[in-house]
Structure formats: structure tokens, C-alpha cells
VOZA-438288 format. One line per 10 residues: number of its first residue (from 0); their letters; for each residue x, y, z of C-alpha. Coordinates in Angstrom, 2 decimals. Layout:
! VOZA-438288
NUM> a> X:Y:Z; ...
***
This chain:
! VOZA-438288
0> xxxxxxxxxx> -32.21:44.98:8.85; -32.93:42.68:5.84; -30.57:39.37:5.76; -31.20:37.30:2.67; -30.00:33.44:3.40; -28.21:31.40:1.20; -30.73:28.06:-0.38; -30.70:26.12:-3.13; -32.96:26.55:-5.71; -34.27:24.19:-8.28
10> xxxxxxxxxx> -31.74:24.98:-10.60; -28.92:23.55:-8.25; -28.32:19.66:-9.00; -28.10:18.40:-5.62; -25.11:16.07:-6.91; -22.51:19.10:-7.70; -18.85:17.74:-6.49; -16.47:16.75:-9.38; -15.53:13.28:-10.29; -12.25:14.24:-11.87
20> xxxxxxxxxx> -10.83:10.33:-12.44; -11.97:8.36:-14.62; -14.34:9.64:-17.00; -15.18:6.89:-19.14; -15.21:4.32:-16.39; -12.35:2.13:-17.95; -10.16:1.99:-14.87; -12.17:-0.22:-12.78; -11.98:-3.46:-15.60; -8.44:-2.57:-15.78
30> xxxxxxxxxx> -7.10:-2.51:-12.38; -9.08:-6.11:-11.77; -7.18:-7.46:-15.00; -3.57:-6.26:-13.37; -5.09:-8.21:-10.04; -5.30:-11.25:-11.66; -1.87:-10.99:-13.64; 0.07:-9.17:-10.42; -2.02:-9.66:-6.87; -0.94:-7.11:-3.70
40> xxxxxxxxxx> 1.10:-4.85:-5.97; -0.39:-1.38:-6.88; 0.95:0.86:-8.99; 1.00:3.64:-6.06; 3.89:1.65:-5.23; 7.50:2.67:-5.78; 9.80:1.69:-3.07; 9.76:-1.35:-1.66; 11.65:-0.80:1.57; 8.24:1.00:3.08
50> xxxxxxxxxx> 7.32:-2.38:3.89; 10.35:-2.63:5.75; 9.49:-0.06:7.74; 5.85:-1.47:7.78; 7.31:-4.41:9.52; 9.74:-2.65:12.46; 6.34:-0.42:12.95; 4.42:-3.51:13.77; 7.25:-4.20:16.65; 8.05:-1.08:17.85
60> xxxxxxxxxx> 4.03:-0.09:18.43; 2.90:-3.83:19.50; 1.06:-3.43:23.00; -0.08:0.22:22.39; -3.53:0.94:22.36; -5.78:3.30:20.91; -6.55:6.16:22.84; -10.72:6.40:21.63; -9.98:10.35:22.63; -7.77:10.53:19.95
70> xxxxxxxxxx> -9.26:8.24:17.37; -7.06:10.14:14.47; -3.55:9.53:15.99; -3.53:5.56:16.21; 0.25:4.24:16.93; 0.96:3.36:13.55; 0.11:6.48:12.64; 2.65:8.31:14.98; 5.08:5.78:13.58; 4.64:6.84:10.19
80> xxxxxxxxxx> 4.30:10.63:11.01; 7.87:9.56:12.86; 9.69:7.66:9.61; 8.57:10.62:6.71; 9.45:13.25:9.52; 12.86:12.10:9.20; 13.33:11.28:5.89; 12.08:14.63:4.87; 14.19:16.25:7.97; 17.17:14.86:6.67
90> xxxxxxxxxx> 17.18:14.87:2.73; 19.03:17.55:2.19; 20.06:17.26:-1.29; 19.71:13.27:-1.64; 18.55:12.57:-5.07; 17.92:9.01:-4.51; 15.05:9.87:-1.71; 11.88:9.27:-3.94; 9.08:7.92:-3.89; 7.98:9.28:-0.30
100> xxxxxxxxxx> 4.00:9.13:-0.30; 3.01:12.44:1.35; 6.34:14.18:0.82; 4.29:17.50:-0.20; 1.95:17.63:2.51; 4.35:16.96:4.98; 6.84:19.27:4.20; 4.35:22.15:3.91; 3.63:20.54:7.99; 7.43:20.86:8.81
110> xxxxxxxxxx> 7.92:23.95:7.28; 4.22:25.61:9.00; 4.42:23.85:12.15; 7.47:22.23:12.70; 6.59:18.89:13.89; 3.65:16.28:12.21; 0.28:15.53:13.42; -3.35:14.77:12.05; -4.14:17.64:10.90; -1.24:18.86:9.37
120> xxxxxxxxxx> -0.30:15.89:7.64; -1.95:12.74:8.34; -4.91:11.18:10.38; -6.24:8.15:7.89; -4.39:5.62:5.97; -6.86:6.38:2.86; -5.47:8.72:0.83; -1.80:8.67:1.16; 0.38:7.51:3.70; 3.06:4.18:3.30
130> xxxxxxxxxx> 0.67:2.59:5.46; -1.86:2.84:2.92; 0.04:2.43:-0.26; 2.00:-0.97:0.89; -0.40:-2.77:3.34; -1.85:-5.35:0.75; 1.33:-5.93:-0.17; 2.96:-6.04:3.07; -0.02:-8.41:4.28; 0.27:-10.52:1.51
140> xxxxxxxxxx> 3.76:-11.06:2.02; 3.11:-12.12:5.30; 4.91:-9.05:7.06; 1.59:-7.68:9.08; -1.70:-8.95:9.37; -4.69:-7.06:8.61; -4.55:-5.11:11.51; -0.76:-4.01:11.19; -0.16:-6.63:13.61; 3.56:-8.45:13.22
150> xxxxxxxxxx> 3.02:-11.03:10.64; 4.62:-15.03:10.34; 7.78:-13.24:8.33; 8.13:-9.73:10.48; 10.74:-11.21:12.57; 12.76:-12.77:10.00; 12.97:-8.90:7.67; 13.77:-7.10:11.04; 16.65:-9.52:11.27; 18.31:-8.79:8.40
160> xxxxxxxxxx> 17.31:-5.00:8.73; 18.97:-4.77:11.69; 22.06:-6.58:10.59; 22.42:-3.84:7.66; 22.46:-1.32:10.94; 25.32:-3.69:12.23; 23.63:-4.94:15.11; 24.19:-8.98:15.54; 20.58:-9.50:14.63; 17.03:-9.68:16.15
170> xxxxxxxxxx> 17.80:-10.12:19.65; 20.41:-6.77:19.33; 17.92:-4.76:17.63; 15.13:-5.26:20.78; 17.32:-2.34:22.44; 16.62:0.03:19.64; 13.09:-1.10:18.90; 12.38:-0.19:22.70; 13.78:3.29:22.32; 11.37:3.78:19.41
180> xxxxxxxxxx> 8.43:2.54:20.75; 9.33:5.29:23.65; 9.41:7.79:20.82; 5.78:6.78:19.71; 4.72:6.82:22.97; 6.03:10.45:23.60; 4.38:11.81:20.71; 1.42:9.96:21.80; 1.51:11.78:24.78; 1.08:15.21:23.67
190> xxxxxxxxxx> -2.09:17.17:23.45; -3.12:16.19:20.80; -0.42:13.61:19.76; 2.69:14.95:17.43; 5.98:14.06:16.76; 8.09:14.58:19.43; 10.53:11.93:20.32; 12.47:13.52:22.71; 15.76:13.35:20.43; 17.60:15.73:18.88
200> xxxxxxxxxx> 19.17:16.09:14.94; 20.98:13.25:15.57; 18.19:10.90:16.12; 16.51:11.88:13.34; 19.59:11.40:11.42; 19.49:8.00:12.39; 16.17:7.13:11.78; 16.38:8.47:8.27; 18.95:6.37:7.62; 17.60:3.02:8.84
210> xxxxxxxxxx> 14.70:3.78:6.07; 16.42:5.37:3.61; 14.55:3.56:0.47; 18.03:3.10:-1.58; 20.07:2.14:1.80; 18.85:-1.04:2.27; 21.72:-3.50:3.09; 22.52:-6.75:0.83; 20.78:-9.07:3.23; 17.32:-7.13:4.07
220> xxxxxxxxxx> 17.97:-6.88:0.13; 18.09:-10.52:-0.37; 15.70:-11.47:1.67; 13.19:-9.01:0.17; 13.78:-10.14:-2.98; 13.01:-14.48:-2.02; 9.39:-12.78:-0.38; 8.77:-11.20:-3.49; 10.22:-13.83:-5.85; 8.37:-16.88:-3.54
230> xxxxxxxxxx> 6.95:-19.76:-5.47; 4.40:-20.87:-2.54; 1.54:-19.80:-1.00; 2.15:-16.00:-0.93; 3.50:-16.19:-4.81; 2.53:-12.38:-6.35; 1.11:-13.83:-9.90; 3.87:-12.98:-12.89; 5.73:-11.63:-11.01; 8.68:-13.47:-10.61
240> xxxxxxxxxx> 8.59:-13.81:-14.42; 8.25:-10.35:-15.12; 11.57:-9.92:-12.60; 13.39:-12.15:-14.32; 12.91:-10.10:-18.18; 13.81:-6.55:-16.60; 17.46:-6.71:-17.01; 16.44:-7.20:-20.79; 14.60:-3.24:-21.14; 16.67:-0.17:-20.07
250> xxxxxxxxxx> 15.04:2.72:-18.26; 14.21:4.96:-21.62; 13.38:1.50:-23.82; 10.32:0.21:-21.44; 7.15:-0.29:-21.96; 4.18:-2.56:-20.84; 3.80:-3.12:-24.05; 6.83:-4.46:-25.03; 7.34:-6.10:-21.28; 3.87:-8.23:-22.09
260> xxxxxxxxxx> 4.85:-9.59:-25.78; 8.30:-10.90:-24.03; 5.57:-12.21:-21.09; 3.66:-14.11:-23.49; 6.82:-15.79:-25.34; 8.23:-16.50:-21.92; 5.32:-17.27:-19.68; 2.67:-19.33:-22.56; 0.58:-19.71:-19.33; -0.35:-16.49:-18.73
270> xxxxxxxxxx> -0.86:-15.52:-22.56; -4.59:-15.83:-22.50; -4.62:-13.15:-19.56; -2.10:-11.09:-21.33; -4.34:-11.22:-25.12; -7.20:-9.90:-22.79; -5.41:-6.97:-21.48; -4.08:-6.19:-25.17; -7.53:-6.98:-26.45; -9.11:-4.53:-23.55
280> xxxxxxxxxx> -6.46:-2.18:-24.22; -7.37:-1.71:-27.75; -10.89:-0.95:-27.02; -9.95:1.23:-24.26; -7.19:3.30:-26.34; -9.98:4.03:-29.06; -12.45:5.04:-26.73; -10.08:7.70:-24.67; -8.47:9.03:-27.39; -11.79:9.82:-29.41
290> xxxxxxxxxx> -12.83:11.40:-26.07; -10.16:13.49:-25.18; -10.05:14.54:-28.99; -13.79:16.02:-28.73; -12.86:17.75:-25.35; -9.74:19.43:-26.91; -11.72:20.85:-30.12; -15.28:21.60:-28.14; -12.89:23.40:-25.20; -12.24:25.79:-28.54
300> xxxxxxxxxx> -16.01:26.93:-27.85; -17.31:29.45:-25.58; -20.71:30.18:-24.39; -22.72:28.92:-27.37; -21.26:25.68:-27.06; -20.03:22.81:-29.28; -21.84:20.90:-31.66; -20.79:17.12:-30.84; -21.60:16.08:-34.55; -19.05:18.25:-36.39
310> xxxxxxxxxx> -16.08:16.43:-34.25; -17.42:13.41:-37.21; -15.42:15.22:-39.89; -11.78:15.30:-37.38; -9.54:12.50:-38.97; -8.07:11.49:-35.36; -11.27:11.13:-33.89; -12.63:9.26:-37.13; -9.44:6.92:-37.05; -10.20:6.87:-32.63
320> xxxxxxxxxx> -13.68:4.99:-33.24; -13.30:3.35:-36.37; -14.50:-0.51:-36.17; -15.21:0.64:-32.40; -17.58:-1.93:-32.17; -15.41:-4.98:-33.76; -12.81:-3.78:-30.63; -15.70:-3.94:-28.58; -16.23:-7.83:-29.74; -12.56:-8.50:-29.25
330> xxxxxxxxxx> -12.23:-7.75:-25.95; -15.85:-9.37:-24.79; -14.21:-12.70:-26.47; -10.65:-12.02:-25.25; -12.20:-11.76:-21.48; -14.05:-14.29:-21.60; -11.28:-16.49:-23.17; -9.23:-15.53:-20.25; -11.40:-17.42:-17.65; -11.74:-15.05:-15.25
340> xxxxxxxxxx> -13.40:-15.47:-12.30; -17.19:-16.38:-12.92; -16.78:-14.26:-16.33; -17.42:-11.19:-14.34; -15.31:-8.84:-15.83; -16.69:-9.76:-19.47; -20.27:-9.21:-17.68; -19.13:-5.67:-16.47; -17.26:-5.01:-19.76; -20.96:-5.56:-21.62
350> xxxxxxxxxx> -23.13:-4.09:-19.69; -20.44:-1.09:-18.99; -19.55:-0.58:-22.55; -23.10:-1.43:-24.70; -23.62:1.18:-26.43; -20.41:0.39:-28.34; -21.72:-2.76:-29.91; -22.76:-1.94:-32.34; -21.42:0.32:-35.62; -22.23:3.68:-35.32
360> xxxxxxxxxx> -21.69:5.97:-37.68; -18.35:8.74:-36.37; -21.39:11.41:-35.64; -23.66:9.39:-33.41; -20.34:8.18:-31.73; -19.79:11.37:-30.46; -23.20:11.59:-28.72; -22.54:7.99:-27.40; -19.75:9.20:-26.06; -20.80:12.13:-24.16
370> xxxxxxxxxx> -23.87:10.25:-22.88; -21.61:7.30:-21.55; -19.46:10.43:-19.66; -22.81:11.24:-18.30; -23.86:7.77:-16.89; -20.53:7.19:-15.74; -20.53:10.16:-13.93; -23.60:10.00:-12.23; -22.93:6.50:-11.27; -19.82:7.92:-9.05
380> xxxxxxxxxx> -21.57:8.35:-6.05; -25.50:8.48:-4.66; -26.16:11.87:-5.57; -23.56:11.72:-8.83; -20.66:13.59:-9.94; -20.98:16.37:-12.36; -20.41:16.05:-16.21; -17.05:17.49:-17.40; -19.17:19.25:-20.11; -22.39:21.16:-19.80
390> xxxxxxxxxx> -24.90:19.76:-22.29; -26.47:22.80:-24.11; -29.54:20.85:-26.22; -28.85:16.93:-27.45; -26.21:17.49:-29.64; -24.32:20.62:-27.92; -21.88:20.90:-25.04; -20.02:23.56:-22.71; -16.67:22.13:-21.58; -16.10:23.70:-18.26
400> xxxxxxxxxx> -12.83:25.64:-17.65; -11.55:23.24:-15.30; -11.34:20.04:-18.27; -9.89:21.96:-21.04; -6.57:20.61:-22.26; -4.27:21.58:-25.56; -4.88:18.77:-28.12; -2.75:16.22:-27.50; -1.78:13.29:-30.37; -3.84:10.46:-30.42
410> xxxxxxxxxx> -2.07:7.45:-29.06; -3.11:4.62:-30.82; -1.08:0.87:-29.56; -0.34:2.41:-26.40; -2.16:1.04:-23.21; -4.43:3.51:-21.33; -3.70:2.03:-18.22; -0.58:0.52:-16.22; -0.71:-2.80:-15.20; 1.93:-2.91:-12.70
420> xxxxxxxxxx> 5.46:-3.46:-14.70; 6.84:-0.05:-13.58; 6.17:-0.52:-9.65; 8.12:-4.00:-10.43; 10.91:-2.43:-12.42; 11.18:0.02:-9.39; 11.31:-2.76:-6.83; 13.62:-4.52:-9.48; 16.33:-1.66:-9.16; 16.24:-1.00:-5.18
430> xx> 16.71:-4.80:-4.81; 19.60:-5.16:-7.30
***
């Protein structure tokens, strides 16, 4: 019998996974500019009492090893695995219970399997996982150490955690940190390790409720709020300014925006930081917009393609890239202005951005455009990420079924990226 084996031939790009984030590579300048304005808070982050629970973790699995024969079930792991298990055990028909990173993976586990383990749910801190969302900001605050270790402040948040359980304090809450570290260990135990803690609806009951996000107690509240709010060492940027304008903006009237022209009036300091987000924003806004406006029309197109040129004649993509390149100037100034560190980010922004320098007429835009999706692209990884578009010829593209969008209206004043006012405003509202 004849078997014919699959092999690549030449046609096959050797670089064929999607890079589905990110197209234009504006992120990146972005996320370093919320850094400098807001360091250790991500905007992955939406309630703050995971770092409580980052903290008891650190206790309750100090002293246990690794087992290296089950290098994806660490004991911080099987703590988390433990803490969403309840939570999403126990929700019933809570509407405050938000906010839970990997609440659709792991109920998928629970409902398949029953219990949580690597491979149903979690076995690296990388993608999801509160582990991974709060640690910079848990280390920061001085609640771990890099290596999820307690940290110079763990003792004093599990103090007035446990007093919200209405234990005395510290010293009473050793008791119940011991029976949880027996409930890691258990689950540690089994082949391979799951949760099983050896307790029944009951415990569960009460494990959801000592990390319930909006259960926190008034004094692990307060005391939350003077780490985050701290005007020493460990001080998180503008933050504690931004804190102090949120009772200004209800939930349906806020905006970054509007949240940084308040920060500039209130905080003169940081206005040089906050004109170079604006200024970067501006460019950024112009840029997207013009791009997802030539997706949405070529997407019209089928199998002979889209001619990049005739998007030129589209009055939202003409108004998108007009005086392009004078945004492109503001924003090299504006960043530079700004002293950031060793003017790298202006450096990135020019050599990123170039090709935007100078005026280009709305046509040869376009094919800037898709040729700066390419670069980006390919730049993704070693062997590249695909194009969103197939490029039929120089001036003719395919969009592939997976990118097309309806039309959507152009946005233009709006920010293309967050730059961490809503985590804050979330933290703002659990802590108040």
C-alpha cells in the first residue's frame, strides 16, 4: 500500500502562527509610559484583595518544597487552584464575585472533572492565574518577595485579615493557617497533585469567604489602602493622586481622558509625563483608526482582493492620517520632553514609527500602513507571525476570515490604550 506523508513545501512560510495583539506595535511604548506614571499596577488587575490572598499563600505554603516530579504543581500553585476552587464552588448567584482571573477555565475543570489540577486549569503563573496578574504588585508592596516568599509587610495584612475573620489577630490565625497548609499538602499528595483538602462544603464555604474580593473587613481595608496610598519607598507613582480625584467621576462619566486633564491641574509635576501620553495618544489614535478603517472596507473583498489605494478617497480614513506626520513630530518632542529614562522610548517611538515622518499623500499611507503591519508582524517572534492580510501584488490585499470586523466609527480624542485609571478606580471602590 501507498502512504503519502505530510511535508512542507516551499510554498509554506515556516513562520505560520498568528500574532493576533497588537498589530501596529503601539502597545509596547504605551504600557512603558503607564510604568512610569503608575509602577506594579497592570491593567489585568481588578481586585485588589488577590494580594491578600497572595500574602496568607506565602504563610500557609512556607517550608514546602517542590516536588522536581511534579514540576507543574508547585505549592503556590495548589494554593491558588485551592482559593478559585472555592470561590467558584461557592458563588452561587453573588453578583459582586468578579474579577476572578481564570474563572472560565476553571469552571469548565469543576464542571469536567470535579476538582482542579495542571492540566485542567492551571500549571504556570504566565497566562492567567492571581499569582500572575498581582505579583509585581504584591512584591512591590512588600507583601512577597520575588519568589512568593512572605515579604517585610505579609505579617502585618494577615493581621488585619484575620481580625475581619474575628480571630484576635496574627498569633490566632497560626491555627487556621496550619489547617491550610495541611490542605495544600493533601492535594500535594495525590497522583498527580489536585485539590483535595480533605473538607467538606463547609470548608469550602469558609474559604470562599475569607477571599471573597468585596468581603474584605474595614481594617485589612484600611490597611490596604496606607500600602497603596504610601508616600515612601514603595510609593506606586500617581497613584495616590489619581485616588484622591475618583470620588470626583461616577462609574458611566469616566474616562482616562478626562481623569489625566484633572491629573495635570492637580499634580503640575507629572504634566510633562501626562502631555506625552496625550501627545502619543494622538499619534496612536490616527494610526489605528486609519487601520482598522482599511481592514473593515478591504474585508468587503473576496478572492481578487483589495486595492489599498482606493481606501485614499474614504473620508474617515482621510481625516485618520491627516497631518500624520506633524502627530508623529508631537509625540517624538512630547517624549522626549518627558525625560524618560535615557530617551529610550522617543528612540523606539522613531525608529518604530519612521515611515510616518514624513507627509504622505492618503494613498501611499495606506501602503505604509500595511507594510508597517508586515514588519511588525514578522518582528513577533524568530520565525514571525503571519500578516492579518494576504498581500495579492504591491498595492492589493486578502483580509483573512479570521480579522474581518463590521466598520466601526472612527474614534478620534479617545486613547487607544489604558493607562491604568480603571484598575485604580476598581481598587478605589473595594477599599471604600
Amino acid at each position: 500500500m501507498n502512504t503519502a506523508f505530510p511535508f512542507l513545501t516551499a510554498y509554506d512560510p515556516p513562520g505560520t502562527s498568528e500574532g493576533t495583539l497588537d498589530p501596529l506595535g503601539l502597545y509596547q511604548i504605551a504600557d512603558q509610559l503607564a510604568v512610569q506614571l503608575v509602577p506594579a499596577v497592570r491593567e489585568r488587575m481588578q481586585r485588589i484583595r488577590f494580594v491578600t490572598a497572595m500574602a496568607v499563600g506565602a504563610l500557609v505554603t512556607e517550608g514546602l518544597e517542590d516536588d522536581p516530579r511534579n514540576r507543574d504543581a508547585s505549592p503556590y500553585l495548589v494554593w491558588e487552584w485551592l482559593v478559585v476552587e472555592a470561590l467558584l464552588r461557592t458563588d452561587g448567584d453573588d453578583r459582586r464575585l468578579w474579577g476572578v482571573p481564570g474563572t472560565v477555565v476553571g469552571r469548565r475543570a469543576l464542571k469536567q472533572y470535579g476538582y482542579l489540577d495542571a492540566r485542567s486549569y492551571l500549571k504556570t503563573p504566565r497566562i492567567f492565574g492571581f499569582h500572575a496578574v498581582y505579583k509585581r504588585l504584591a512584591t512591590h508592596l512588600g507583601l512577597v518577595n520575588v519568589h512568593l516568599e512572605p515579604g517585610p509587610n505579609t505579617e502585618g495584612l494577615v493581621h488585619a485579615w484575620a481580625r475581619g475573620l474575628g480571630l484576635s489577630g496574627f498569633r490566632e490565625a497560626k491555627s487556621l493557617l496550619g489547617e491550610l497548609s495541611a490542605a495544600v499538602r493533601r492535594s500535594l499528595k495525590e497522583k498527580p497533585p489536585r485539590t483535595n483538602p480533605g473538607w467538606g462544603a463547609r470548608g469550602w464555604d469558609e474559604l470562599a469567604k475569607a477571599f471573597n474580593p468585596p468581603m474584605s473587613k474595614a481594617q485589612e481595608k484600611r490597611y490596604l489602602r496606607n500600602l497603596l496610598l504610601a508616600s515612601n519607598e514603595r510609593r506606586l507613582g500617581a497613584l495616590p493622586a489619581i485616588w484622591e480625584l475618583q470620588a470626583g467621576f461616577s462609574d458611566d462619566k469616566f474616562s482616562e481622558e478626562a481623569l489625566h486633564s484633572r491629573l495635570k491641574k492637580q499634580e503640575p509635576r507629572y504634566r510633562p509625563l501626562l502631555e506625552a501620553i496625550r501627545a502619543y495618544e494622538t499619534f496612536a489614535r490616527g494610526l489605528q483608526d486609519a487601520f482598522d478603517v482599511l481592514k473593515a472596507e478591504a474585508a468587503g473583498w473576496d478572492t481578487q482582493g483589495y486595492e489599498v489605494q482606493k481606501i485614499a478617497r474614504d473620508p474617515d480614513f482621510k481625516s485618520s492620517v491627516k497631518s500624520l506626520h506633524l502627530k508623529f513630530e508631537s509625540a517624538h518632542r512630547a517624549l522626549g520632553d518627558a525625560a524618560l529614562p535615557n530617551l529610550a522610548l522617543q528612540n523606539q517611538f522613531d525608529r518604530q514609527f519612521a515611515a510616518f515622518a514624513v507627509p504622505l499623500p492618503a494613498a501611499e499611507c495606506a501602503l505604509a500602513i500595511c507594510t508597517h503591519h508586515v514588519v511588525i508582524q514578522k518582528a513577533k517572534s524568530a520565525d514571525g507571525k503571519r500578516p492579518w492580510f494576504d498581500r495579492l501584488g504591491h498595492d492589493r490585499i486578502y483580509i483573512r476570515h479570521a480579522y474581518r470586523e463590521p466598520r466601526r466609527e472612527i474614534q478620534p480624542g479617545r486613547y487607544v490604550h489604558d493607562y491604568r485609571g480603571r484598575p485604580i478606580r476598581r481598587f478605589y471602590e473595594d477599599l471604600t
